[in-house]
N, C-alpha and C positions, 0 to 999 in steps of 0.2 A: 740685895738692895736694888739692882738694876732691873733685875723683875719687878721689883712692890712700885718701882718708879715709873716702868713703860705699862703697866697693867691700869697704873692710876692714868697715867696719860691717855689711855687708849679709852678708859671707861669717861672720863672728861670730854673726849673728841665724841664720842658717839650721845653723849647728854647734851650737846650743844647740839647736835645735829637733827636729835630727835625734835627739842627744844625750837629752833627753828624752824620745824618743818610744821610746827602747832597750830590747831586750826585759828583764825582769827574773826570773830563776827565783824560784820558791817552794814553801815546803815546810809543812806543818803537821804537829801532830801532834794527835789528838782522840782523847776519851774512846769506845771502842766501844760497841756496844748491851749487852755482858755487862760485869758489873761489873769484871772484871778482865781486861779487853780494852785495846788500845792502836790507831789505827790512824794509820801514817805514809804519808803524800801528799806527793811531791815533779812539781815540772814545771820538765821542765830544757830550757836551750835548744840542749844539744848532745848527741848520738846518745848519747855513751859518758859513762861517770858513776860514781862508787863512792859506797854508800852504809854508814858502818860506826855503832855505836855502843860506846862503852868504857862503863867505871864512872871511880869517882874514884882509881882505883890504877892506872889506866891497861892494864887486861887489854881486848882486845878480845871483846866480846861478841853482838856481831853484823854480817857484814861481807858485802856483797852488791855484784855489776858488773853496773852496770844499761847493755844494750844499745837503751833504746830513751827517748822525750821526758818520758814518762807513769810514775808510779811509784808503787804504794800494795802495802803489806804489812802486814797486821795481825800483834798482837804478843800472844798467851795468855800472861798472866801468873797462868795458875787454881796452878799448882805452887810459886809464891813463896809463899815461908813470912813469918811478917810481921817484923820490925822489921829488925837491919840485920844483913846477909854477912860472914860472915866467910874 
């Protein structure tokens, strides 16, 4: 019984461990050098990937299949007119 208990223990500790150490993608998004720049950075951990963005009306507004881990696309927002779309 004290073996089936420290064998389960052990196989526990090393599933959290593994578990922890798992890759996590990420993405940001930062203000460009130009004042009305955008730029999105993502790092995925699998080859194939979509990247899209909507508004709050749910129109897609920008939608991109990304083939490869590594991802940045800057975003000229010099043409936005100011306050809110109609």
């Amino acid at each position: 019984m004290k073996n089936i208990l420290k064998s389960t223990a052990v196989a526990a500790l090393m599933f959290i461990s593994l578990t922890s150490m798992a890759y996590e993608p990420s993405t940001s998004l930062i203000k460009g050098s130009d004042a009305k720049s955008l730029v999105f950075e993502m790092v995925s951990p699998s080859e194939a990937s979509s990247v899209s963005m909507s508004d709050d009306k749910g129109h897609t507004l920008f939608y991109d299949y990304v083939m490869s881990t590594d991802y940045s696309k800057l975003f000229n927002l010099k043409t936005l007119k100011l306050g809110p779309t109609i």
